[in-house]
Backbone as CSV, one residue per row, in Angstrom:
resi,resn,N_x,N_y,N_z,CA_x,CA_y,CA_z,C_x,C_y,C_z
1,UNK,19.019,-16.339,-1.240,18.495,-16.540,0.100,19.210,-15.687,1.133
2,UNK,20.115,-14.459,0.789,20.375,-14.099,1.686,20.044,-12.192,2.137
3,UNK,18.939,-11.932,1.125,18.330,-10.860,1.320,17.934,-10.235,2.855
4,UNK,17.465,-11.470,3.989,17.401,-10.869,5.175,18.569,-10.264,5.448
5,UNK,19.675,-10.989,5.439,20.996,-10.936,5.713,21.664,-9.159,5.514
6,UNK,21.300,-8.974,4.170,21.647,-7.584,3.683,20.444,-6.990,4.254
7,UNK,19.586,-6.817,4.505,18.660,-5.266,4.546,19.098,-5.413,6.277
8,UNK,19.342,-6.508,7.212,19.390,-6.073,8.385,20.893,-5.531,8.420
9,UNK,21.927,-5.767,7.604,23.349,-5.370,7.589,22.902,-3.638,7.629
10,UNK,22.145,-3.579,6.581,21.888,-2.009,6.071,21.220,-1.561,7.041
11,UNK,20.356,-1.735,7.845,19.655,-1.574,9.615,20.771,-1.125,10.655
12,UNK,21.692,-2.042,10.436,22.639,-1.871,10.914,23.601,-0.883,10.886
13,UNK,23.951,-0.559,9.880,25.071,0.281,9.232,24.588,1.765,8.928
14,UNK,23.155,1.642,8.733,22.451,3.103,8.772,22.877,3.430,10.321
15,UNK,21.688,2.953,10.977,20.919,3.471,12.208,22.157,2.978,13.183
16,UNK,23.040,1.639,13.410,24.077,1.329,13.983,23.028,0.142,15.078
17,UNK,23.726,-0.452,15.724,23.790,-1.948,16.376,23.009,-1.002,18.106
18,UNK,21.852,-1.429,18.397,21.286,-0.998,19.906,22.270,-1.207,21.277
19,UNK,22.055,0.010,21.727,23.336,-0.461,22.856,22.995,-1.372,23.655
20,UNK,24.210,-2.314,24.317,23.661,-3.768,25.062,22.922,-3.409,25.682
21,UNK,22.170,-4.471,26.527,20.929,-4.562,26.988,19.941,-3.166,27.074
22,UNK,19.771,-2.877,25.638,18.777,-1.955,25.608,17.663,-2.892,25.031
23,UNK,16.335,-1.792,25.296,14.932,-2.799,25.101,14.402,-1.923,24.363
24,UNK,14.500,-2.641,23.082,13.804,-1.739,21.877,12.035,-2.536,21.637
25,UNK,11.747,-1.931,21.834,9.961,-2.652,21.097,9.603,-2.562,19.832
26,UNK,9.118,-3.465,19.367,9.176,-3.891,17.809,7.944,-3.221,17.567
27,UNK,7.908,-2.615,16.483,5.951,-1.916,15.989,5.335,-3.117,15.715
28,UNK,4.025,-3.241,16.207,3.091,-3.716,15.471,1.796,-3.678,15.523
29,UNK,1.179,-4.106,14.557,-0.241,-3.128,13.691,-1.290,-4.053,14.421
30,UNK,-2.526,-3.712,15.229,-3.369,-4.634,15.372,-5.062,-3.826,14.747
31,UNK,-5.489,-4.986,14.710,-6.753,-4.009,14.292,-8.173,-4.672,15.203
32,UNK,-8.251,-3.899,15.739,-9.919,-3.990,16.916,-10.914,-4.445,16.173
33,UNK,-11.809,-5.047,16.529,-13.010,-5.400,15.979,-14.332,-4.493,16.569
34,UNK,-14.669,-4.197,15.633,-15.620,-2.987,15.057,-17.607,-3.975,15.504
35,UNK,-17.607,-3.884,16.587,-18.817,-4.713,17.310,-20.297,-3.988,16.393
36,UNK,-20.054,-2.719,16.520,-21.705,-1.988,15.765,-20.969,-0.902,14.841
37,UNK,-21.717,-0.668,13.716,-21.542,0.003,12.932,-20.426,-0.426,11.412
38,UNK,-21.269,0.822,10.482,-20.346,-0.026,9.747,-18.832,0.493,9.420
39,UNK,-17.804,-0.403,8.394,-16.677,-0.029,8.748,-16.227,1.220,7.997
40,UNK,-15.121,1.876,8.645,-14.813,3.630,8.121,-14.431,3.342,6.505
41,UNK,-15.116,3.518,5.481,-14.575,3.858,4.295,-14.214,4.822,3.840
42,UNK,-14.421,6.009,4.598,-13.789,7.526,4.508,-12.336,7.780,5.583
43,UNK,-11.120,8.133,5.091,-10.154,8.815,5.411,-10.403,9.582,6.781
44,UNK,-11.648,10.624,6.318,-11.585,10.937,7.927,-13.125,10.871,8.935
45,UNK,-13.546,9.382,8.814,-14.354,8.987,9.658,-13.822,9.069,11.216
46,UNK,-14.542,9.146,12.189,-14.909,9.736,13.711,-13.825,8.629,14.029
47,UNK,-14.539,7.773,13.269,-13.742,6.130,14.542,-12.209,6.190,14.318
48,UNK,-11.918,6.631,13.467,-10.278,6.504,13.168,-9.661,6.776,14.139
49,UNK,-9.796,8.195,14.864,-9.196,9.028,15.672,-8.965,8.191,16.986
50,UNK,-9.898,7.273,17.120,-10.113,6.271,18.517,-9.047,5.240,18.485
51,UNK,-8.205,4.917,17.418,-7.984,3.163,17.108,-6.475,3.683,17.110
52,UNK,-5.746,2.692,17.561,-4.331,2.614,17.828,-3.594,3.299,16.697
53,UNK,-2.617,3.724,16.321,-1.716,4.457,15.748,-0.256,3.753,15.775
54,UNK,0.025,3.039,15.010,1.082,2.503,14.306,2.536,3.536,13.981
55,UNK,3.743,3.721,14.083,4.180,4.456,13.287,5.669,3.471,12.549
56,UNK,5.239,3.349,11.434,6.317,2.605,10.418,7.618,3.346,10.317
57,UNK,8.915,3.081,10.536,9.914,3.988,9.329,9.736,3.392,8.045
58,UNK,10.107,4.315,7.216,10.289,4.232,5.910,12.014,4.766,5.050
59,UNK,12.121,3.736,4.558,13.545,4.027,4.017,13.907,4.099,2.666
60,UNK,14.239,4.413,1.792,15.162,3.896,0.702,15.261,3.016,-0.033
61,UNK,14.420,2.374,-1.028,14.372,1.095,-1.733,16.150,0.912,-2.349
62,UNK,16.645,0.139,-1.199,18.205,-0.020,-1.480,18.800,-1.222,-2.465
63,UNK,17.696,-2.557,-2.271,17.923,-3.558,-2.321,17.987,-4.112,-3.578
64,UNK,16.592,-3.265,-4.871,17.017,-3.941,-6.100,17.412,-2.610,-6.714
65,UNK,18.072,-3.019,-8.044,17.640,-1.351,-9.078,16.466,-1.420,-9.945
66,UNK,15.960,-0.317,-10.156,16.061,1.239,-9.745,15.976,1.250,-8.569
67,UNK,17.215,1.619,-7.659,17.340,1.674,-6.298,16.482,3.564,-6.274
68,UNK,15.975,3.654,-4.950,15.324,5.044,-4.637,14.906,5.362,-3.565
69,UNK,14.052,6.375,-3.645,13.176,6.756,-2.839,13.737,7.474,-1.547
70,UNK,12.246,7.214,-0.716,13.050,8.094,0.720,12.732,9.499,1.003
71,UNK,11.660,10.117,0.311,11.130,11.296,0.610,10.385,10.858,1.389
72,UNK,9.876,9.583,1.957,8.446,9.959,3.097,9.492,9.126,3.859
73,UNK,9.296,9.341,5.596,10.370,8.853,6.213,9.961,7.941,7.501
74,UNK,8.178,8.426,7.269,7.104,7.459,8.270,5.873,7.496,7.520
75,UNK,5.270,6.512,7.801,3.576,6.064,7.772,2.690,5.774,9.189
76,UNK,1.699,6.381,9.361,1.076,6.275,10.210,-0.070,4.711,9.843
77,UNK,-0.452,3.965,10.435,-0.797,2.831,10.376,-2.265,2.375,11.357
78,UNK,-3.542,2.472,11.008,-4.368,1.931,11.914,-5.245,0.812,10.920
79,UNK,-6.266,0.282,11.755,-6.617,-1.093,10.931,-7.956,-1.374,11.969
80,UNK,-9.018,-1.380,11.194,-10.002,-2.376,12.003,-10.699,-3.887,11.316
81,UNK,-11.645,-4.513,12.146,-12.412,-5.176,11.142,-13.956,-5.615,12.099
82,UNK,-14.620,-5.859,11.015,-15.578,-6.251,11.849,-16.356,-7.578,11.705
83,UNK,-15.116,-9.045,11.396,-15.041,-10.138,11.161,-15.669,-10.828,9.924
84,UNK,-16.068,-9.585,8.749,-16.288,-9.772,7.968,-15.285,-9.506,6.654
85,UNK,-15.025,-7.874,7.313,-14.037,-7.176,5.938,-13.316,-6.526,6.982
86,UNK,-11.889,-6.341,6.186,-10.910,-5.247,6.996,-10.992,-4.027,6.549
87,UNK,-10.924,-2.864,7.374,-10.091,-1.766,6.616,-8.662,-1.016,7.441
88,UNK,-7.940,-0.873,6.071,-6.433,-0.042,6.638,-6.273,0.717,6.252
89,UNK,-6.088,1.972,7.478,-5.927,3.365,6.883,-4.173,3.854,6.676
90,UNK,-3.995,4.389,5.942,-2.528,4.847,5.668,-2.382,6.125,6.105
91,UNK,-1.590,6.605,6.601,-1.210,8.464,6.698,-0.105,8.817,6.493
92,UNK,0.202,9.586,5.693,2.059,10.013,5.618,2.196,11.743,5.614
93,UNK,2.835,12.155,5.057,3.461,13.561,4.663,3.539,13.785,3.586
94,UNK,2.935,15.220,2.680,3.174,14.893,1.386,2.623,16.273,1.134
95,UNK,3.449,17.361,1.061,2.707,18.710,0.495,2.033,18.379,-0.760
96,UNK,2.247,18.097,-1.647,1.738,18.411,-2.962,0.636,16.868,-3.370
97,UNK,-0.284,17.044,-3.634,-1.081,15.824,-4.422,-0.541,15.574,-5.628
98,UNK,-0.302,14.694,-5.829,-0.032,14.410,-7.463,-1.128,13.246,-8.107
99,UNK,-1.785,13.808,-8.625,-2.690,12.630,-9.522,-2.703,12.484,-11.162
100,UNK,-1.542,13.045,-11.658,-1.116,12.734,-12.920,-0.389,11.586,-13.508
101,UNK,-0.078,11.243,-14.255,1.000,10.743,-14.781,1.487,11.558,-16.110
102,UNK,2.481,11.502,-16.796,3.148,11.836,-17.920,4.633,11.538,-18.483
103,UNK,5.397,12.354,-18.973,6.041,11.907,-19.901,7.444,12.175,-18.787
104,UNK,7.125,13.241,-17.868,8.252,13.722,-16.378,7.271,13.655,-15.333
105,UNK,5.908,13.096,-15.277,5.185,13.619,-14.276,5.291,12.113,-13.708
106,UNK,4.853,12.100,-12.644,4.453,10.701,-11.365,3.817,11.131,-10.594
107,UNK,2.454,9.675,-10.505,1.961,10.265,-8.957,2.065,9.620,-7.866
108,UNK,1.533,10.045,-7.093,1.525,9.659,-5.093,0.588,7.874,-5.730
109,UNK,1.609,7.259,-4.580,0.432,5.821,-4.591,1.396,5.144,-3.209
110,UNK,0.549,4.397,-2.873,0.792,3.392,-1.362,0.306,2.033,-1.690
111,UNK,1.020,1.159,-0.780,1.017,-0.481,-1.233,1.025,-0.644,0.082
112,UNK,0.305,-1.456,0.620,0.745,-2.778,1.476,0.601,-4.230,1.240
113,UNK,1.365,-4.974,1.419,1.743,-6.430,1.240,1.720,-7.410,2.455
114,UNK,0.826,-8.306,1.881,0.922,-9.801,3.017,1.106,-11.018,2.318
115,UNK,1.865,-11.828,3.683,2.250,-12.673,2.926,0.816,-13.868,2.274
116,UNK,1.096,-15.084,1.426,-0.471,-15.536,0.863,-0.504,-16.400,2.455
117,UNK,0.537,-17.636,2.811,0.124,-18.680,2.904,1.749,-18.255,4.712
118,UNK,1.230,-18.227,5.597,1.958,-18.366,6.827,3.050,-19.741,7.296
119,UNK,4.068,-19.536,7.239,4.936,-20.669,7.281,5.839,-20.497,8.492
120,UNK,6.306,-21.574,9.163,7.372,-21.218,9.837,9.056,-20.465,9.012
121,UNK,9.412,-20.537,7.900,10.266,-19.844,7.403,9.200,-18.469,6.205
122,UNK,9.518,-17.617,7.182,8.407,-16.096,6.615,8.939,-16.227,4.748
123,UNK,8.008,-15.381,3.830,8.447,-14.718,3.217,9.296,-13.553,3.080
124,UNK,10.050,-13.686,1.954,11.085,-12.523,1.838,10.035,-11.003,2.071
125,UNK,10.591,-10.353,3.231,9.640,-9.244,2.818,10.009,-7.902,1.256
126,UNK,11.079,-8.099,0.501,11.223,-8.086,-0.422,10.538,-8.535,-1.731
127,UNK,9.189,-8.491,-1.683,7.913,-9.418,-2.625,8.105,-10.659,-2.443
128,UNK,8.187,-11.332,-1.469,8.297,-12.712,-1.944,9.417,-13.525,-2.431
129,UNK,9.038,-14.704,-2.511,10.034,-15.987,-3.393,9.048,-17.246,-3.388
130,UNK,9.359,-17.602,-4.580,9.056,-18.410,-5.053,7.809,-19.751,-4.150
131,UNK,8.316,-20.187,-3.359,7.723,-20.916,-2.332,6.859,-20.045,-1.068
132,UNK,6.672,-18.583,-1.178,6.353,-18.027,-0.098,5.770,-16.434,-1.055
133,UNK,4.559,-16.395,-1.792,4.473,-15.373,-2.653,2.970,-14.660,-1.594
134,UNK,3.271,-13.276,-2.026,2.965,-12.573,-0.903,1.767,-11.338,-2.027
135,UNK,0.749,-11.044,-1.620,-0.439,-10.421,-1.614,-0.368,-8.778,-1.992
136,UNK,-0.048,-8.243,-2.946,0.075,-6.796,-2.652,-1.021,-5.987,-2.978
137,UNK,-1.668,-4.978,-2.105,-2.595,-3.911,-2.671,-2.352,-2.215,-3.179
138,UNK,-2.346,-2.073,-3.970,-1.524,-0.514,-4.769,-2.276,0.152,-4.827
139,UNK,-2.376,1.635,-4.310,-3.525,2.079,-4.069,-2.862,3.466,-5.096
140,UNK,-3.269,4.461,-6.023,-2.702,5.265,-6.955,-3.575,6.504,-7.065
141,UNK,-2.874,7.432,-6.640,-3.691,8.988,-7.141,-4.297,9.228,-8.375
142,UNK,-3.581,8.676,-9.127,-4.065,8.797,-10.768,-5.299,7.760,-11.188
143,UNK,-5.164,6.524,-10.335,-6.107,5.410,-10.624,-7.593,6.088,-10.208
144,UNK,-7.394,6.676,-8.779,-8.397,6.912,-8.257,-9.620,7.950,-8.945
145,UNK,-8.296,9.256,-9.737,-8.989,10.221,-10.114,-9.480,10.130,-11.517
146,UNK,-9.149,8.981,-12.165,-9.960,8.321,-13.153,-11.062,7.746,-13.057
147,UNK,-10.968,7.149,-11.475,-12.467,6.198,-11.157,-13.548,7.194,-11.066
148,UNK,-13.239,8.269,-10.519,-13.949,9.713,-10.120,-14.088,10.605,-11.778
149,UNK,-13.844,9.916,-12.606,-13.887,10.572,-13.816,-13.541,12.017,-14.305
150,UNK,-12.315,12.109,-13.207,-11.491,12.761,-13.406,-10.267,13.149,-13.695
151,UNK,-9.104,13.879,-14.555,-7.480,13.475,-15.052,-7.794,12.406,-16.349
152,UNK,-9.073,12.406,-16.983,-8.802,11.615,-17.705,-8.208,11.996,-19.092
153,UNK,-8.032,11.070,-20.139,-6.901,11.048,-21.231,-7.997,12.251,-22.356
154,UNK,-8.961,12.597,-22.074,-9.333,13.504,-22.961,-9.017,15.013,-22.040
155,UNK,-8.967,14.698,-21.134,-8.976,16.034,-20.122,-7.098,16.684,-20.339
156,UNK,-6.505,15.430,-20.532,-5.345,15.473,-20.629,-4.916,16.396,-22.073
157,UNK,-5.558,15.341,-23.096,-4.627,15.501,-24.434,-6.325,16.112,-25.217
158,UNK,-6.726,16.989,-24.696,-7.792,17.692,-25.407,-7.536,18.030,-27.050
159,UNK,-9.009,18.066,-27.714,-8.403,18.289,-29.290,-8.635,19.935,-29.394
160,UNK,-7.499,20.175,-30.125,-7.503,21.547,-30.043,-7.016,21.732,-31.531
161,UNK,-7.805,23.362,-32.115,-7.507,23.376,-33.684,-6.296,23.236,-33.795
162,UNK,-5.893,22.838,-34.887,-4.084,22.908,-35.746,-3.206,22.299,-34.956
163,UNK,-3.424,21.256,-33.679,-2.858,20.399,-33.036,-3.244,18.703,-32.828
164,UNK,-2.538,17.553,-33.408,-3.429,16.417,-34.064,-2.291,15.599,-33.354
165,UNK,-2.947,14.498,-32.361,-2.172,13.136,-31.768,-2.633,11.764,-32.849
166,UNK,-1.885,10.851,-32.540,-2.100,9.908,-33.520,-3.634,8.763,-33.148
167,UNK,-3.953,8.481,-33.418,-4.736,7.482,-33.185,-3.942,6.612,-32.309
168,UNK,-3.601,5.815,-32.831,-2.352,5.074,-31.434,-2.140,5.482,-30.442
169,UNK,-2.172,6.795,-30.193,-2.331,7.160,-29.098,-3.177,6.821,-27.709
170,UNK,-4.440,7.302,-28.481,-5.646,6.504,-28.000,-5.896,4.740,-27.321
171,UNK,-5.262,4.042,-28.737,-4.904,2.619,-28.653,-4.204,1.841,-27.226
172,UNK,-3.534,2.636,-27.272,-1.883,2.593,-26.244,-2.549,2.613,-24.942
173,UNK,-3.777,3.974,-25.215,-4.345,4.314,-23.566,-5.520,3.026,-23.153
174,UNK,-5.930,2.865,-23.727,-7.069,1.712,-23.515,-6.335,0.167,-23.474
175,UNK,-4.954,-0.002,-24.202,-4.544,-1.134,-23.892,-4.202,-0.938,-22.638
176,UNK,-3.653,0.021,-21.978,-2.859,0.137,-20.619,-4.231,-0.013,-19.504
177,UNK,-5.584,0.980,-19.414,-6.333,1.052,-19.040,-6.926,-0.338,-18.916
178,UNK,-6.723,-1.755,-20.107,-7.318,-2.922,-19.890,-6.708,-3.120,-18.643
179,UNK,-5.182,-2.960,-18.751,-4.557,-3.877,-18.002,-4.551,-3.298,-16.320
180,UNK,-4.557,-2.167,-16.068,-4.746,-1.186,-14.779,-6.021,-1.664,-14.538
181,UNK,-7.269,-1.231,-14.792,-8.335,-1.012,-14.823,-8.624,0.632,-14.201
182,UNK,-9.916,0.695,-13.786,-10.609,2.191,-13.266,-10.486,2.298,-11.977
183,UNK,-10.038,0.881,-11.285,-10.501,1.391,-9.630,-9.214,1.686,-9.234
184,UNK,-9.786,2.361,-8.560,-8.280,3.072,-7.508,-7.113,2.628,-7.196
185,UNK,-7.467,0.759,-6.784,-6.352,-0.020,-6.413,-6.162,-1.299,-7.160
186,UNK,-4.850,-1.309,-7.341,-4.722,-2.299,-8.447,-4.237,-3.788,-7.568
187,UNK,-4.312,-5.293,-7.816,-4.423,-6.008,-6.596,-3.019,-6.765,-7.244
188,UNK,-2.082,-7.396,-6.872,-1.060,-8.042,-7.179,-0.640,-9.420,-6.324
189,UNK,0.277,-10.276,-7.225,0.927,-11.291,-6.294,2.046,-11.180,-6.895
190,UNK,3.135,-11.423,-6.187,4.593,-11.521,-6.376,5.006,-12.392,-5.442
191,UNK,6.400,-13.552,-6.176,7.041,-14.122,-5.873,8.356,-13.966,-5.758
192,UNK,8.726,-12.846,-5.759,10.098,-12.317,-5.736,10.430,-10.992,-6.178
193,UNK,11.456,-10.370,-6.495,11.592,-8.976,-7.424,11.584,-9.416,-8.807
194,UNK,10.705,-8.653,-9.561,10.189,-8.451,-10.809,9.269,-9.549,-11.398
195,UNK,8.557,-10.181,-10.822,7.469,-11.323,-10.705,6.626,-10.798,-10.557
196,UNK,5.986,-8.952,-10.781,4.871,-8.716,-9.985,3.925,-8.968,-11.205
197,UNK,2.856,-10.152,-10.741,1.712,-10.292,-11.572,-0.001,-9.934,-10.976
198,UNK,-0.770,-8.745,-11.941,-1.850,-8.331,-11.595,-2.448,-9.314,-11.510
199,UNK,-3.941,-9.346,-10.355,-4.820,-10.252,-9.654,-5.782,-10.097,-10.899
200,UNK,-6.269,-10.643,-11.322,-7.764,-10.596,-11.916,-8.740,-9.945,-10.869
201,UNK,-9.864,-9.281,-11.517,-10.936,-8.764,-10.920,-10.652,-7.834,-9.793
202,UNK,-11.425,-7.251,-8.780,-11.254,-6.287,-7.623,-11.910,-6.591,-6.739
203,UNK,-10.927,-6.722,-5.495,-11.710,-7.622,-4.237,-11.338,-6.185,-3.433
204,UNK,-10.600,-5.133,-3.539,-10.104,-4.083,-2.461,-10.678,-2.976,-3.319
205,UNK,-11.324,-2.013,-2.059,-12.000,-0.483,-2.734,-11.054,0.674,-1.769
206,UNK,-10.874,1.557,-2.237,-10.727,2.492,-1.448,-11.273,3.977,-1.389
207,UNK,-10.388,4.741,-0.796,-10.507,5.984,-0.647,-9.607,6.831,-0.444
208,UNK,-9.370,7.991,-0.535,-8.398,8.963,-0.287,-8.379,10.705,0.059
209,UNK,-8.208,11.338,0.726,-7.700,12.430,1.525,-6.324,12.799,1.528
210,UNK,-6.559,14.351,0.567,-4.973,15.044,0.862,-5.714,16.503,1.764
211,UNK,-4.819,16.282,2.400,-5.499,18.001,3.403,-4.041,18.281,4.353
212,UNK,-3.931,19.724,3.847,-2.858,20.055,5.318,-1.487,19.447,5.108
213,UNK,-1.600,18.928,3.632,-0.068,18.868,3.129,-0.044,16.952,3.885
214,UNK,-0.822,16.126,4.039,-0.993,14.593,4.286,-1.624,13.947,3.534
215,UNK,-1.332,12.543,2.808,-2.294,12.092,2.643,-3.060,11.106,3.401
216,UNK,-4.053,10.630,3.504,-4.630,9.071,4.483,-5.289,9.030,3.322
217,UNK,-5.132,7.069,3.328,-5.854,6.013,2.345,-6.559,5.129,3.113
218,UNK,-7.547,5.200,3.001,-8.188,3.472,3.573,-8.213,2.590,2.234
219,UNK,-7.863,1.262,2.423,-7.869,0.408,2.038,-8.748,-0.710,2.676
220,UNK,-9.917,-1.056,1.550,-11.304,-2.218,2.655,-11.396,-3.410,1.348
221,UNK,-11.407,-4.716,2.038,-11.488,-6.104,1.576,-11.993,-6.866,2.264
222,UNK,-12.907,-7.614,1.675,-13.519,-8.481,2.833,-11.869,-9.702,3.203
223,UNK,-12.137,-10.365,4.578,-11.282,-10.833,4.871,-10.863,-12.358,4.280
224,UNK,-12.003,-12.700,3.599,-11.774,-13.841,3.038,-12.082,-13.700,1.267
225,UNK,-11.682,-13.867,0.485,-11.917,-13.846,-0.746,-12.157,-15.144,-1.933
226,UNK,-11.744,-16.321,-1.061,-11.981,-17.445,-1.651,-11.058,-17.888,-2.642
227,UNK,-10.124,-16.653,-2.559,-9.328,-16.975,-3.714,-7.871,-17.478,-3.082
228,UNK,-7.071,-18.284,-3.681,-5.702,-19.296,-2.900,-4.642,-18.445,-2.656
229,UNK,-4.761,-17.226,-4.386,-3.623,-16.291,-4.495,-3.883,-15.113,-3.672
230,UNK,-5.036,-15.194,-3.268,-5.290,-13.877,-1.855,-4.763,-14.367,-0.565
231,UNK,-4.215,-13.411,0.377,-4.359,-13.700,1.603,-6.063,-14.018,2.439
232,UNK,-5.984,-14.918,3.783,-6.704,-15.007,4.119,-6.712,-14.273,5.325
233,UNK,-7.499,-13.380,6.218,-7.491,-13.361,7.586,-8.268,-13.846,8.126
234,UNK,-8.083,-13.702,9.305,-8.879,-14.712,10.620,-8.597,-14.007,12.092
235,UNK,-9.946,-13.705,12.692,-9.671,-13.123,13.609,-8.838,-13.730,14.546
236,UNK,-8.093,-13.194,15.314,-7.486,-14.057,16.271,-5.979,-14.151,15.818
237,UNK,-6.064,-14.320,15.037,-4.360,-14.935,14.278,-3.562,-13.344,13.664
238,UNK,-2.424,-13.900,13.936,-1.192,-12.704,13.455,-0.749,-12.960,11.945
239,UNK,-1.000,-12.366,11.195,-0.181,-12.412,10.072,0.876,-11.449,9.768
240,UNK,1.444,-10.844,8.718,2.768,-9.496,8.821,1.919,-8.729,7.654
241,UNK,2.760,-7.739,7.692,2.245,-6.598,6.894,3.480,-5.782,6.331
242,UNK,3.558,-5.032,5.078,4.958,-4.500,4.210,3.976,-3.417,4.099
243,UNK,4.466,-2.050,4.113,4.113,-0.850,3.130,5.247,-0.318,2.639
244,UNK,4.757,0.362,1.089,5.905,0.952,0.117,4.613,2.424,0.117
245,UNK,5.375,3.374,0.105,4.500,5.024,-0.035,5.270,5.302,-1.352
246,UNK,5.130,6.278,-2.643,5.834,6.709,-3.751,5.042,8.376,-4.106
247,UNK,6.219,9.155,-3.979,6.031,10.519,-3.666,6.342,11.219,-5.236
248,UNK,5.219,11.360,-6.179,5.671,11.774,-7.282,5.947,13.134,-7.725
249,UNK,6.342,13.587,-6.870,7.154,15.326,-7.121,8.658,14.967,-6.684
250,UNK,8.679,13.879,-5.649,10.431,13.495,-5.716,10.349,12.292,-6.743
251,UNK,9.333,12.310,-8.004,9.993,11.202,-9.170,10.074,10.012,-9.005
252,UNK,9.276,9.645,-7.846,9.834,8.075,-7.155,8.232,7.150,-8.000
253,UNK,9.026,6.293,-8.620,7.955,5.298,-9.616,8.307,3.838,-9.801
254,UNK,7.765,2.815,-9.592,8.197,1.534,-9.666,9.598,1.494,-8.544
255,UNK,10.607,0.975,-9.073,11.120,0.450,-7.656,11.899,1.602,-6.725
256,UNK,11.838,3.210,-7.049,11.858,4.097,-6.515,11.310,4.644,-5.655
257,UNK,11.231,4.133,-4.524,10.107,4.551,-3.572,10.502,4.158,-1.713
258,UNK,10.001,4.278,-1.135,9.989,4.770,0.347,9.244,3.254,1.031
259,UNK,9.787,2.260,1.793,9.584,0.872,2.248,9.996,0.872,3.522
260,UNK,9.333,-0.152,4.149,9.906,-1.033,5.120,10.462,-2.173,5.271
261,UNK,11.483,-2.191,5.282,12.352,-3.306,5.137,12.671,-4.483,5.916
262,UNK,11.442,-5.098,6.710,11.414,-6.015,7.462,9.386,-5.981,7.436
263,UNK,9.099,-7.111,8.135,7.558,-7.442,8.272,6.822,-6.559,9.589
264,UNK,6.236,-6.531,9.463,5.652,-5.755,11.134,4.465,-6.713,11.309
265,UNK,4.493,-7.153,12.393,3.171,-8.472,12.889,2.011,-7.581,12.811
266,UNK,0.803,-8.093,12.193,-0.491,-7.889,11.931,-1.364,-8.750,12.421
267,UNK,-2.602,-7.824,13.734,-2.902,-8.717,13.988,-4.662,-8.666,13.865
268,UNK,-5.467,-9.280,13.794,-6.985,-8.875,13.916,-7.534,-9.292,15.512
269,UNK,-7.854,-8.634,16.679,-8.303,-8.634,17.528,-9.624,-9.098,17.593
270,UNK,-10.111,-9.790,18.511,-11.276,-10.650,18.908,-11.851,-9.890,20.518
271,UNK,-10.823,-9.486,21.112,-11.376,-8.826,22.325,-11.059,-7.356,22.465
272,UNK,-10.484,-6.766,21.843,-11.186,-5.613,21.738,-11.853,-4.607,20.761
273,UNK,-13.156,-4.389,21.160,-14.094,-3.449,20.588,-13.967,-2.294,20.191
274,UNK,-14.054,-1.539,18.705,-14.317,-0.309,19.176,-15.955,-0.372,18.720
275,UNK,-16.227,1.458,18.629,-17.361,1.378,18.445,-17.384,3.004,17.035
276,UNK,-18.407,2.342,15.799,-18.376,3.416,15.033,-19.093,4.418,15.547
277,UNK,-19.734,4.425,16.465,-20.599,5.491,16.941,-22.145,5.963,15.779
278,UNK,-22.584,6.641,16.338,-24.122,7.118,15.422,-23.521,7.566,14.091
């Protein structure tokens, strides 16, 4: 129970203690409600450019091992909804696309996390604990370019004369593929570090854009899913929000990767509009 304790020590000891009465403003993410039109499922839809701009730091997964990360050092953050489904767009820095995986290879993928169930004592923003297990969505270069029927395991390990993989091979890929599936984003709940257990079925779709050395992800779910182990939203109400970015040319995979180490308030707006335009 004393994980807040350490990551704000490390807040501390990085960046150092705000000088007295200075007035720092805390980030946080709201998302407008989207009155006509429907919501942006493309990266670089018109309406994006209109809607508030978030900017996250990102640090160093210090807290468990494989301690890492830390090649992306911000996320850009916008969010709408249109009281049906949300969508959240991601933006970071990232010359190179990576949509492989292999034996030295890793690719680019982004997560954000909410908590399931709102309490007066928050969840660890560290995945969770036990009494307070928290919602994650993983969004993966490699997942995606499989859904697109592309990078796939024949494209990969092609048969070529006088060169022969095992059958098992094959085996190995389709057991893993049960358990991933094809869509882009894989859905999770966790109750702590190393508790992360996959959601059944796919309630989140996305999309993705690398251009100009960036990537942006939208991430879209309807806001209610019916399910206990999902988060719920509700317009009007604040919930928090976690993102982890993982940059696979700096090698960063599982708990190697680039976070925010505290919650940022999330909120869904009721009074203000945007508009998707024609």
């Amino acid at each position: 129970m004393r994980r807040p304790f350490v990551a704000v020590a490390f807040v501390l000891l990085v960046w150092g203690a705000p000088p007295a009465g200075a007035q720092t403003a805390a980030p946080e993410v709201r998302a407008p409600y989207l009155e006509e039109g429907e919501l942006p499922a493309a990266p670089d839809a018109a309406v994006w450019a209109s809607l508030p701009a978030t900017q996250l730091t990102l640090t160093p997964q210090i807290i468990f091992p494989p301690v890492g990360g830390g090649s992306t050092s911000e996320v850009a953050v916008r969010a709408v909804h249109d009281g049906t489904s949300l969508a959240v767009r991601l933006e970071w820095a990232d010359v190179t696309a990576d949509r492989a995986v292999g034996v030295d290879t890793f690719r680019d993928a982004a997560a954000v996390g909410f908590p399931v169930v709102e309490s007066d004592s928050p969840a660890s923003p560290f995945m969770g604990d036990p009494a307070h297990p928290v919602n994650i969505w993983q969004w993966t270069a490699d997942l995606e370019a499989a859904a697109k029927g592309e990078g796939t395991f024949a494209e990969r390990y092609p048969h070529t004369a006088g060169v022969w993989y095992f059958p098992q091979d094959a085996s190995v890929y389709r057991q893993v593929r049960a358990w991933r599936g094809h869509e882009p984003v894989v859905e999770f709940v966790a109750t702590g570090w190393g508790t992360l257990q996959r959601r059944p079925g796919t309630n989140v779709n996305a999309g993705s854009r690398h251009e100009n050395g960036r990537w942006s992800v939208v991430l879209m779910r309807p806001l209610d899913t019916g399910s206990p182990e999902d988060v719920a939203f509700k317009p009007g109400e604040t919930s928090q929000l976690i993102v982890a970015v993982w940059n696979g040319t700096a090698s960063e995979v599982n708990g190697r990767k680039s976070v925010t180490l505290a919650w940022t308030p999330f909120t869904l707006d009721t009074t203000v509009v945007a508009d998707a335009g024609p």
